[in-house]
C-alpha positions as CSV (number, residue, x, y, z in Angstrom):
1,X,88.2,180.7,6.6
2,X,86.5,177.8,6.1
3,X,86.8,174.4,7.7
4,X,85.9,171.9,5.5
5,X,89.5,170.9,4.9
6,X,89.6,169.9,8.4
7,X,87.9,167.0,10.1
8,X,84.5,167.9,11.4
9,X,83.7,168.5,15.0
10,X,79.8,168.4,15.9
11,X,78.7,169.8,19.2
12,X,75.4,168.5,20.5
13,X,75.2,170.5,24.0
14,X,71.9,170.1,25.1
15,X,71.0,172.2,28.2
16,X,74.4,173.6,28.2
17,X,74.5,175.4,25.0
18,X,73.3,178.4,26.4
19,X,76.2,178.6,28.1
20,X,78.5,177.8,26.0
21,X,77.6,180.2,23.4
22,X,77.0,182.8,26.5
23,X,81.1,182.1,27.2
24,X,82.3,182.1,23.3
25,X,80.5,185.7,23.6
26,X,82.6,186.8,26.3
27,X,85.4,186.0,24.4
28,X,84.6,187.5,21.6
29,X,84.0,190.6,24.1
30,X,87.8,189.8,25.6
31,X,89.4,189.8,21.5
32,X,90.5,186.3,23.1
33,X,91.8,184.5,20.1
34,X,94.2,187.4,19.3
35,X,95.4,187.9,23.0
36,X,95.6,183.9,23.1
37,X,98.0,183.9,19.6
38,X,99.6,187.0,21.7
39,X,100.6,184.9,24.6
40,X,98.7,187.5,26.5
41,X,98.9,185.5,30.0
42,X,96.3,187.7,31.8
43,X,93.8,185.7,29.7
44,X,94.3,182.5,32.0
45,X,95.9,183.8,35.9
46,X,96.2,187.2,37.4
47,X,99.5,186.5,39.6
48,X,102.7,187.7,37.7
49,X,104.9,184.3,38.5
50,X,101.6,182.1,36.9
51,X,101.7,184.8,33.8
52,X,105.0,184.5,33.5
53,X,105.1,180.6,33.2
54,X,102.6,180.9,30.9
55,X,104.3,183.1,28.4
56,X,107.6,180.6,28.8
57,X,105.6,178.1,27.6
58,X,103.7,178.9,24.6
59,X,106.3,178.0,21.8
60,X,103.5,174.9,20.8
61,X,101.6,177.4,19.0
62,X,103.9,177.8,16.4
63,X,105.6,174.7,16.7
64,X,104.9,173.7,13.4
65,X,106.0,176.4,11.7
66,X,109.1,175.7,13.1
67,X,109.4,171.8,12.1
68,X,107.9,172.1,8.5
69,X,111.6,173.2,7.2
70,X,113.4,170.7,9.6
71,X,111.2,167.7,7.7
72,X,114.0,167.2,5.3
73,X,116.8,167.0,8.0
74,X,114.6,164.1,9.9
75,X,113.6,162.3,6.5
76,X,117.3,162.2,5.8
77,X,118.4,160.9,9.3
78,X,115.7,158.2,9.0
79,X,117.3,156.7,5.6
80,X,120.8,156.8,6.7
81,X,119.2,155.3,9.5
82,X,118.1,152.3,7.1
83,X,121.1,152.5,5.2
84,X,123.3,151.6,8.4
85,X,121.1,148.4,8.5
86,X,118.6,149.4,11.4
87,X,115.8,147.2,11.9
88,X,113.8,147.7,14.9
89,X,113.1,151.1,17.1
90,X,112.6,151.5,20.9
91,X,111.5,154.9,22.0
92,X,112.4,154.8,25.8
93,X,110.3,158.1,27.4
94,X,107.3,159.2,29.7
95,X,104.1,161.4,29.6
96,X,104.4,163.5,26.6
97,X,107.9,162.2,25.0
98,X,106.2,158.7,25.0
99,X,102.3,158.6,24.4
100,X,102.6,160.2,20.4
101,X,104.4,157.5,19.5
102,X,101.6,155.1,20.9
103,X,99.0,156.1,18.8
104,X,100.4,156.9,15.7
105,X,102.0,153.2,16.1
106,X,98.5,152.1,16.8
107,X,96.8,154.4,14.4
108,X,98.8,153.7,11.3
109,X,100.1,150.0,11.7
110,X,103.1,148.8,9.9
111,X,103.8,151.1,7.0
112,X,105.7,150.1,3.7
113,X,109.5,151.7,4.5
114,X,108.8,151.9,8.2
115,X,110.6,150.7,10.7
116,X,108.5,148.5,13.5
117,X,108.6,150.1,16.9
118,X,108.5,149.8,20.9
119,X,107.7,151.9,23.0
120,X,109.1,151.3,26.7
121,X,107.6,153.8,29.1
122,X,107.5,151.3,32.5
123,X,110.1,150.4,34.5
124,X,108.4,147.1,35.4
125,X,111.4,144.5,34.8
126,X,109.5,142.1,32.9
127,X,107.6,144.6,30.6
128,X,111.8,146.0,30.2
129,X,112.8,142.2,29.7
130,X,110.2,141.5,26.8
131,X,111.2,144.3,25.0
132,X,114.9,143.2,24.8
133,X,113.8,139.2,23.7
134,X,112.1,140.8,20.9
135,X,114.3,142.6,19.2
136,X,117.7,142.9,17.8
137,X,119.8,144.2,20.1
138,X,122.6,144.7,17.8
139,X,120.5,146.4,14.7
140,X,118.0,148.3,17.0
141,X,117.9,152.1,17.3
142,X,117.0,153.4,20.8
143,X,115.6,157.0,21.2
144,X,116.1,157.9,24.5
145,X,113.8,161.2,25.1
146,X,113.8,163.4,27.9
147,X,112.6,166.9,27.6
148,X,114.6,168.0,31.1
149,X,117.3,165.5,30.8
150,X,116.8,164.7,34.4
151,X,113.9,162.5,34.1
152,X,114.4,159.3,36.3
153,X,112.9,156.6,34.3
154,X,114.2,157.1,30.5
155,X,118.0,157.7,31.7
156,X,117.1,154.5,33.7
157,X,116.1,152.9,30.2
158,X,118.5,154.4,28.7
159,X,121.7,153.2,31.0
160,X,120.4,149.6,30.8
161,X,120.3,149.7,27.0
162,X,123.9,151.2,26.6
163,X,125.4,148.5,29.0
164,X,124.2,145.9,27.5
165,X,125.0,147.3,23.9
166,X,128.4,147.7,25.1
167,X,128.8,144.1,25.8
168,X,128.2,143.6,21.8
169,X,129.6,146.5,20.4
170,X,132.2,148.2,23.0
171,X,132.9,151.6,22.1
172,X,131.0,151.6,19.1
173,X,127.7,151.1,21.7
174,X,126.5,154.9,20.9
175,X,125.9,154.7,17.2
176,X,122.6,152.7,18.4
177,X,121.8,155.6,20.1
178,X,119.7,159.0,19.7
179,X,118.6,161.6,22.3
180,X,115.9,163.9,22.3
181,X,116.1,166.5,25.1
182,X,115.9,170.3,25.5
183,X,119.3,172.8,24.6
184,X,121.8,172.6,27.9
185,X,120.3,169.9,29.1
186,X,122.4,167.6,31.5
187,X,121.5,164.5,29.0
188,X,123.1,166.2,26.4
189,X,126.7,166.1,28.3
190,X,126.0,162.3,28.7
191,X,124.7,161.9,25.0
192,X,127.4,163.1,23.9
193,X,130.6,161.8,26.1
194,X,128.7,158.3,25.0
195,X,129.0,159.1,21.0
196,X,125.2,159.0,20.4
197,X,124.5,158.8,16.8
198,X,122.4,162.3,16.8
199,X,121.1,164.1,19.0
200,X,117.9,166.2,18.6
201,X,117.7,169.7,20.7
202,X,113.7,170.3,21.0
203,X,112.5,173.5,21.8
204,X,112.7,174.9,25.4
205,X,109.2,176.8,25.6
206,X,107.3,173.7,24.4
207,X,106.3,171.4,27.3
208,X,106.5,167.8,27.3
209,X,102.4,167.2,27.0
210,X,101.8,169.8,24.5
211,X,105.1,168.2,22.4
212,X,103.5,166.4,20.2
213,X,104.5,168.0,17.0
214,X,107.9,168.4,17.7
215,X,110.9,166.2,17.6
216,X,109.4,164.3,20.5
217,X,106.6,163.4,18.2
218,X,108.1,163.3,14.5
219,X,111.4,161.5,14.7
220,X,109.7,158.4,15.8
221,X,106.9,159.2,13.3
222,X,109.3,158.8,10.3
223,X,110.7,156.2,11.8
224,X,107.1,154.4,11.5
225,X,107.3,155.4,7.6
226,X,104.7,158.4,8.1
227,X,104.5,161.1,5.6
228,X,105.4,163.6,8.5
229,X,105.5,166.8,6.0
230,X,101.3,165.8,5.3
231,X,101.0,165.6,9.2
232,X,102.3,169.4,10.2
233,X,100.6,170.9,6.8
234,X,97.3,169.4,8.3
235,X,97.9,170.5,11.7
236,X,99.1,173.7,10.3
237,X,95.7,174.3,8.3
238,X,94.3,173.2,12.1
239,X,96.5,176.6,13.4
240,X,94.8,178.8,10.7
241,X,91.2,177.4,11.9
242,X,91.9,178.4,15.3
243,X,93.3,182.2,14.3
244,X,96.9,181.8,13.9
245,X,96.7,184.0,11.2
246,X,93.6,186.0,12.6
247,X,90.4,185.1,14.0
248,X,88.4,182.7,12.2
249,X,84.6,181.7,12.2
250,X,83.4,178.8,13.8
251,X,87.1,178.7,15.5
252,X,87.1,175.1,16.2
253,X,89.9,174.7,19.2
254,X,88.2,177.7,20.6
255,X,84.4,176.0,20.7
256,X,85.7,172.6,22.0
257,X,87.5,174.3,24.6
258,X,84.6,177.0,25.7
259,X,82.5,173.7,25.8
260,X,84.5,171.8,27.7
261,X,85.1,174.3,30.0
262,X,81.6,175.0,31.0
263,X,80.9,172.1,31.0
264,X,83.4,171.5,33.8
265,X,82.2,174.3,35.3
266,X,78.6,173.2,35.4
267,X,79.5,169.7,37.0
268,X,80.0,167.5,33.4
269,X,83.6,167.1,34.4
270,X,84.1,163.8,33.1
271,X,85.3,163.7,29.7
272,X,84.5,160.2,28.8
273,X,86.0,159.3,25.5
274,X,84.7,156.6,22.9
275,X,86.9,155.6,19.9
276,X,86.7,152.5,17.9
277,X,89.5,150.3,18.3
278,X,92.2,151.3,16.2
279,X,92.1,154.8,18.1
280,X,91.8,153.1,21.5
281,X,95.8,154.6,22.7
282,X,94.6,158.2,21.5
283,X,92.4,158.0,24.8
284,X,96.4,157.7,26.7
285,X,97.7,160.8,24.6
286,X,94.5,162.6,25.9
287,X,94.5,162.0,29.7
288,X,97.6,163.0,29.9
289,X,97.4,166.5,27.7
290,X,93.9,167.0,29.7
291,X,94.3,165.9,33.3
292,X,98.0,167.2,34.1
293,X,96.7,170.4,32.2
294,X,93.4,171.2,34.0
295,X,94.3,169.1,37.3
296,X,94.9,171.2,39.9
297,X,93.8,173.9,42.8
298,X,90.9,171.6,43.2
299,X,89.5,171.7,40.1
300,X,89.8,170.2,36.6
301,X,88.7,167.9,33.6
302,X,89.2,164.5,34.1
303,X,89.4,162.6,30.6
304,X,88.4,158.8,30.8
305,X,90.0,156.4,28.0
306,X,88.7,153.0,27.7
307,X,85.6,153.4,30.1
308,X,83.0,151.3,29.3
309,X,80.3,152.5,27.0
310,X,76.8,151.3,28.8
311,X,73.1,152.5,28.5
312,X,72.4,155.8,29.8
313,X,70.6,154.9,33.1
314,X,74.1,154.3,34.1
315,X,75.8,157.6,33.8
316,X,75.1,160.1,36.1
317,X,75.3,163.6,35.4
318,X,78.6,164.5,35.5
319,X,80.0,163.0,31.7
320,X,80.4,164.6,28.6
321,X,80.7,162.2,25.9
322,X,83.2,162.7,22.7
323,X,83.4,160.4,19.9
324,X,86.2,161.0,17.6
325,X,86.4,158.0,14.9
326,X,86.5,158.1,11.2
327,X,84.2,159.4,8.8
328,X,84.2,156.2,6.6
329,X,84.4,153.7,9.3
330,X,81.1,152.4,10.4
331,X,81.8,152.0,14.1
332,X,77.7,150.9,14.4
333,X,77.7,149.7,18.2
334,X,79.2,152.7,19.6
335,X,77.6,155.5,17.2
336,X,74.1,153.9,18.5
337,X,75.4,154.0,22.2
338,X,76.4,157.9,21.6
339,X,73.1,158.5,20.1
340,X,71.1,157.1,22.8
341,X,73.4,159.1,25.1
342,X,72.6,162.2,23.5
343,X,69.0,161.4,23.5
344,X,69.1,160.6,26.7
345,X,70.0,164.4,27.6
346,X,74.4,163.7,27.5
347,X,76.1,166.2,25.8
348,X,77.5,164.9,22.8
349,X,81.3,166.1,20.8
350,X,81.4,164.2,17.8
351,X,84.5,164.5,15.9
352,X,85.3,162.4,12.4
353,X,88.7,162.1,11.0
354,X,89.2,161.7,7.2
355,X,92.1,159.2,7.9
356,X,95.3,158.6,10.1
357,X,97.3,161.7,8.5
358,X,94.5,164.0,10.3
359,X,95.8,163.4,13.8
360,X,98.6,166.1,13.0
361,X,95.4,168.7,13.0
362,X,93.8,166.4,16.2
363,X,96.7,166.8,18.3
364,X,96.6,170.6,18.1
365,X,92.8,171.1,17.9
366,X,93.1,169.4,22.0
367,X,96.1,171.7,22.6
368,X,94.2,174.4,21.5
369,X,90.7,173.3,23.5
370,X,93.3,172.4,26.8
371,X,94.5,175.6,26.8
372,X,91.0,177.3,26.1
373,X,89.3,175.3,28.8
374,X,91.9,176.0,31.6
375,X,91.4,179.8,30.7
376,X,87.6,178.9,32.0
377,X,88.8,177.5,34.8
378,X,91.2,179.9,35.7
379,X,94.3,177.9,35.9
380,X,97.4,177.7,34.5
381,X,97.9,174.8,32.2
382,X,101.8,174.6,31.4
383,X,102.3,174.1,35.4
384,X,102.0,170.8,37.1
385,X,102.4,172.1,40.7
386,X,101.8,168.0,42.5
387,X,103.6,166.0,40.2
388,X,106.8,166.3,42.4
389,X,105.0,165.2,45.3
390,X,105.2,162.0,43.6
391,X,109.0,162.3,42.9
392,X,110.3,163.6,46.3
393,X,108.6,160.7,48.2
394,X,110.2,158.2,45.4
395,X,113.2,159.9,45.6
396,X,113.3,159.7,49.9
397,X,112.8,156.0,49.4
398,X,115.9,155.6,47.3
399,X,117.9,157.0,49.6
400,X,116.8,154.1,52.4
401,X,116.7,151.9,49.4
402,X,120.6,152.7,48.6
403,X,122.1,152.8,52.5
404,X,119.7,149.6,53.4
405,X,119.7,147.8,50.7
406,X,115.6,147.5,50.2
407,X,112.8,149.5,50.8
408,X,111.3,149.8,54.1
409,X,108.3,148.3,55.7
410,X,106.4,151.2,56.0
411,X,102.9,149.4,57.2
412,X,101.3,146.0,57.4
413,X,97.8,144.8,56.1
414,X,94.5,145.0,57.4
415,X,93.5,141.9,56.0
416,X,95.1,138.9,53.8
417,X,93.6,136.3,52.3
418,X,94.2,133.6,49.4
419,X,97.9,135.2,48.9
420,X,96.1,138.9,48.4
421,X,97.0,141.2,51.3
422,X,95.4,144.3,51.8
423,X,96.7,147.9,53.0
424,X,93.8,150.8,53.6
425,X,93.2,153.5,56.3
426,X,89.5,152.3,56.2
427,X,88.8,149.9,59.3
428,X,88.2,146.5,58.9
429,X,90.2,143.0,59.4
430,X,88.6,140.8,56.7
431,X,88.9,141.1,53.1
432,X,85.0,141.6,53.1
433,X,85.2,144.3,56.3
434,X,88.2,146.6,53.9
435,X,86.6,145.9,50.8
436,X,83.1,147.5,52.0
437,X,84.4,150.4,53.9
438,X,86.8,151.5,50.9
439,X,83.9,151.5,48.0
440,X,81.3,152.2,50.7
441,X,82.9,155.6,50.8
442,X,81.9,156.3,47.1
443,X,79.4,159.2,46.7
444,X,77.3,161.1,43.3
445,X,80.2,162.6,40.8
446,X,83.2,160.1,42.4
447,X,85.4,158.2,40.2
448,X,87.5,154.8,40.9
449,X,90.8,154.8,39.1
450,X,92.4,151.5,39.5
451,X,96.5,152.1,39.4
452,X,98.4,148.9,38.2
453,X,102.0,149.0,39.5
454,X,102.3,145.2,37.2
455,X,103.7,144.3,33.5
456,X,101.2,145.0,31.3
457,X,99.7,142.3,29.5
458,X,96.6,141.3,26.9
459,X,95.1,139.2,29.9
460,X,95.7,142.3,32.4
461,X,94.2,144.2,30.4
462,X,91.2,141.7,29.8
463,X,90.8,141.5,33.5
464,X,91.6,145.4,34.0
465,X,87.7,145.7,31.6
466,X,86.4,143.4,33.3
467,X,87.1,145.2,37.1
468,X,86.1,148.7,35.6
469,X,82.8,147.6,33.8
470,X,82.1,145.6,37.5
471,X,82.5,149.0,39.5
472,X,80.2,150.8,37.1
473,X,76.9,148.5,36.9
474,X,76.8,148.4,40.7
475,X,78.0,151.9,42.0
476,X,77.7,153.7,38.5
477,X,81.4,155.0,39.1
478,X,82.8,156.7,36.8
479,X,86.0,154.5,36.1
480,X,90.0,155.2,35.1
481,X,92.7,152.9,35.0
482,X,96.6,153.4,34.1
483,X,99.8,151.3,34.3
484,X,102.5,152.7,36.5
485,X,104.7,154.7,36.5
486,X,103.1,155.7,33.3
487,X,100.2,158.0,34.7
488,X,102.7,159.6,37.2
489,X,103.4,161.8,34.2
490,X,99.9,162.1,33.3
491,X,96.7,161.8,35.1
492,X,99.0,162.2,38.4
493,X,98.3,165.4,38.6
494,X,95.0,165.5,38.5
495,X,94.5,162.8,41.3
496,X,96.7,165.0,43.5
497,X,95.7,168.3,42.7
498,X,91.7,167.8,41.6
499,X,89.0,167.5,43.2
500,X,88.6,164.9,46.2
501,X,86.4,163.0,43.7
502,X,88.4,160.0,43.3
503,X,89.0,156.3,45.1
504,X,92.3,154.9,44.4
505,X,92.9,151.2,44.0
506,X,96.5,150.6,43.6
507,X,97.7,147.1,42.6
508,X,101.3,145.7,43.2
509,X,102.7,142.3,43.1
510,X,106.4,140.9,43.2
511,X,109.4,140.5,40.8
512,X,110.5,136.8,40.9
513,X,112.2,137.5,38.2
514,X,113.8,141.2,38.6
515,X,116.5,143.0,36.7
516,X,119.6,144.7,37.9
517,X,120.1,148.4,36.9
518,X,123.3,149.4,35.7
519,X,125.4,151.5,37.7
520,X,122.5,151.6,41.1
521,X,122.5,149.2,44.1
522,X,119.1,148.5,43.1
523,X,116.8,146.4,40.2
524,X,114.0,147.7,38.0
525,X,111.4,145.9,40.3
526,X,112.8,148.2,43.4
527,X,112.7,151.2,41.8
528,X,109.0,150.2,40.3
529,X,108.0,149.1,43.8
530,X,109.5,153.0,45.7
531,X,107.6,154.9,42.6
532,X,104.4,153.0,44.2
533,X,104.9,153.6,47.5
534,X,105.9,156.6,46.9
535,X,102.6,157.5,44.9
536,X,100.7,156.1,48.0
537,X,101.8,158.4,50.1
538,X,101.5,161.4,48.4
539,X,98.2,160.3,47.6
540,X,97.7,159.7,51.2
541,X,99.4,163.0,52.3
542,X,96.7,164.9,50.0
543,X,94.1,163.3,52.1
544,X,92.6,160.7,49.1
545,X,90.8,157.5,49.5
546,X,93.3,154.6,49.3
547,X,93.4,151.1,49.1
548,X,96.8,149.4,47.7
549,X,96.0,145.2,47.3
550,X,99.3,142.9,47.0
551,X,98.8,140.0,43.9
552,X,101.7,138.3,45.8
553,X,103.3,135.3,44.4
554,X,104.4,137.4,41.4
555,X,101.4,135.9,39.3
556,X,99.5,139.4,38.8
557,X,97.1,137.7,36.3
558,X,95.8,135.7,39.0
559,X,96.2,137.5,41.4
560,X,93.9,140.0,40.0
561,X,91.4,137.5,39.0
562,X,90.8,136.3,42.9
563,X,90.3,140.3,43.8
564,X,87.6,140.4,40.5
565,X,86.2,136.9,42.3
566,X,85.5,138.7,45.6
567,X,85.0,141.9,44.6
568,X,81.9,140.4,42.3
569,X,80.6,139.3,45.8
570,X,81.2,142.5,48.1
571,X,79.5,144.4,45.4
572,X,76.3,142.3,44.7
């Protein structure tokens, strides 16, 4: 069929394309687009457990099928939701259930009949606290969305929400409610002994990162006021592209994923993604589809949002660049920076949207590719084998956190110094001494990815930039950064089960101003504080490069900018 009715996708490979076009051939050999609309599992793993999760969760294929003739139901809830005189929405998730919502907030701003929304995906008490000051309480709808029901940080959300819409409403405190979780989940007992206003059963053989198109995605999309019906017909004309109704030439899920793939394969296992700004949080929605995806038995595509875009002499040889912007959007600066990358010898994706609505078709082109790629790779990609790791260290903390009453001092620092302390296994008693061995242990191909246990802010952020763009003109690291807990759900995976490639930097501070959760002897800022310890250690128990820094005061803003002060002279 043809594919000028979706957005374009360019692949400038260089030295690779022999490669790539040597693997899309053995596909062809394989008949690998029917197997892969077949669900035949042997295409990815050989072990009969692996094929069997595989085939469990494949219902994202034809996910939209399914939702196309629910889009009445969810345009119907969303104006009775209007008509009950809602005027704000909070979608309380993580990973999957929480990053769709991001960018098409981002992507398509504040639409005519939209309602504005939040997103709350931290359980940092001040990021929790500045979401309830803004807006109102009484006429705000919260989605609480869990795909397993179980998942630690929305019910936590969730809990403090109802308590204190109980204190305005009473009994009536559910009607503010809506859940979005799989059939027999436990969160649908709770949903519904607490009078939620609707609850929304998902689909069981869709996981949470490839959920995108589901309720997870489109019940807070119409809340934004976005034609969701447009959305799925483009994504479904996306399907049809990549053989959902038979194979296809120039099968565009099936070449980005080949590509990237090889590419990985080859070494260029850095998929560093440039955007103009208005696309900037689909880099989020990526890492986490990509690098809990492909992250794991040691190998895997790490996808880097928000790295800075430099001149070529800085970039070793282990990037592949993609662009996706729009095609009437200039975007000059970075289009020149790409192009000089690709002349350079970088392989080059170039991908160009029509307009916002095409993102329906870009979610499932990158399932597509994901799921493509990890069949390269030889890895499951519905399975996140190291995410509990995470979780069950957490979890142990908990327990000392609930019989104690606070979490345990599990070490002390090697080094402190203007109201920073520091915590690595490198040697060293001076700020200088730690901060030498830790980077001095970065080699060719290694990437720092700087994990911020703080509330994230515009001036965080700022100084976040400014810390990554530092690293990569001296050591020419490749660079990641992500807000915690966030990324446990995400790019957690990948730094546990990857390659040893990476040096973590993990950054915590203290809560002067905590909150209590309801119905737990402990606050937000202790359970934020145990999911970072807790992270350190498996991080630590897999043998990876650590370094955790303490901004202590409970000013992470300057905190931070005394680290970026020294580490501007260690690195010179």
């Amino acid at each position: 069929m043809s594919t000028s009715s979706i957005a374009s996708q360019t692949l400038q490979l260089g030295s690779y394309q022999s490669a790539a076009d040597a693997q899309l051939a053995k596909f062809q050999t394989q008949n690998f687009t029917t197997g892969f609309w077949q669900k035949q599992a042997d295409l990815w793993v050989s072990d009969a457990e692996g094929q069997q999760s595989i085939r469990s969760f494949m219902g994202w294929l034809r996910v939209v099928d399914d939702m196309l003739p629910a889009v009445p139901e969810i345009e119907q809830f969303v104006e009775e939701v209007k008509a009950a005189g809602f005027r704000h929405v909070v979608v309380m998730g993580m990973g999957g259930s929480s990053m769709t919502p991001i960018v098409l907030r981002q992507a398509f701003g504040q639409l005519a009949g939209g309602l504005p929304l939040s997103v709350l995906d931290t359980t940092n008490p001040g990021s929790v606290r500045e979401i309830e000051a803004a807006v109102p309480l009484a006429e705000t709808l919260f989605v609480v969305a869990s795909k397993s029901g179980t998942t630690a940080e929305p019910l936590a959300f969730g809990d403090y929400f109802f308590a204190r819409m109980q204190e305005l409403k009473g009994d009536r405190a559910g009607e503010n409610f809506v859940a979005i979780t799989d059939p027999g989940s436990q969160f649908v007992t709770q949903a519904t002994a607490q009078k939620y206003r609707r609850i929304f059963l998902n689909f069981a053989d869709v996981g949470g990162r490839f959920s995108a198109l589901s309720y997870f995605g489109l019940v807070p999309a119409a809340l934004l006021g976005i034609d969701i019906k447009t959305l799925l017909e483009r994504a479904q004309t996306m399907m049809r592209a990549c053989g959902a109704e038979g194979p296809a030439d120039h099968n565009p899920g099936l070449e980005l994923g080949a590509a990237l793939g090889v590419l990985a394969q080859q070494g260029c296992d850095k998929l560093t993604l440039v955007v103009p700004e208005n696309l900037s949080d689909f880099g989020l929605w990526l890492e986490q589809l990509v690098a809990e995806s492909t992250g794991k038995q040691g190998t895997g595509i790490l996808p880097l949002a928000g790295d800075p875009l430099s001149a070529p002499a800085v970039y070793g040889s282990d990037r592949v660049f993609v662009y996706v912007g729009y095609e009437n959007q200039p975007d000059e600066e970075n289009r020149q920076k790409v192009a000089a990358l690709q002349a350079a010898g970088h392989p080059i994706i170039t991908i160009l949207l029509r307009d916002a609505l095409d993102l329906g078709a870009e979610f499932f082109r990158w399932e597509v590719a994901t799921a493509v790629a990890s069949a390269v790779l030889s890895i499951n990609p519905f399975d996140q084998p190291n995410v509990q790791a995470a979780k069950t260290a957490t979890n142990r903390l908990m327990e000392v956190v609930e019989q104690q009453g606070q979490l345990p001092q599990t070490s002390y620092p090697n080094a402190s110094e203007n109201g920073l302390d520091y915590y690595a296994s490198v040697t060293g008693t001076s700020t200088e001494a730690v901060l030498k061995a830790f980077f001095g242990q970065a080699k060719a191909g290694d990437y720092l990815c700087v994990q911020a246990y703080l509330m994230e802010t515009p001036a965080l952020n700022a100084e976040l930039d400014a810390l990554r763009a530092l690293v990569q003109q001296r050591l020419h690291l490749a660079t990641a950064a992500g807000y915690g807990p966030r990324f446990l759900h995400s790019t957690g995976q990948y730094h546990k089960g990857g390659p040893d490639t990476g040096l973590f930097l993990q950054l915590t501070t203290d809560h002067p101003h905590d909150l209590p959760l309801p119905g737990r002897p402990y606050t937000f800022g202790t359970f934020q504080n145990a999911q970072a310890a807790g992270d350190l250690q498996a991080l630590q128990d897999y043998g990876r490069r650590t370094l955790r820094v303490h901004l202590g005061g409970g000013n992470a803003e300057a905190g931070l900018a005394e680290l970026l002060k020294r580490l501007n002279q260690v690195l010179a």
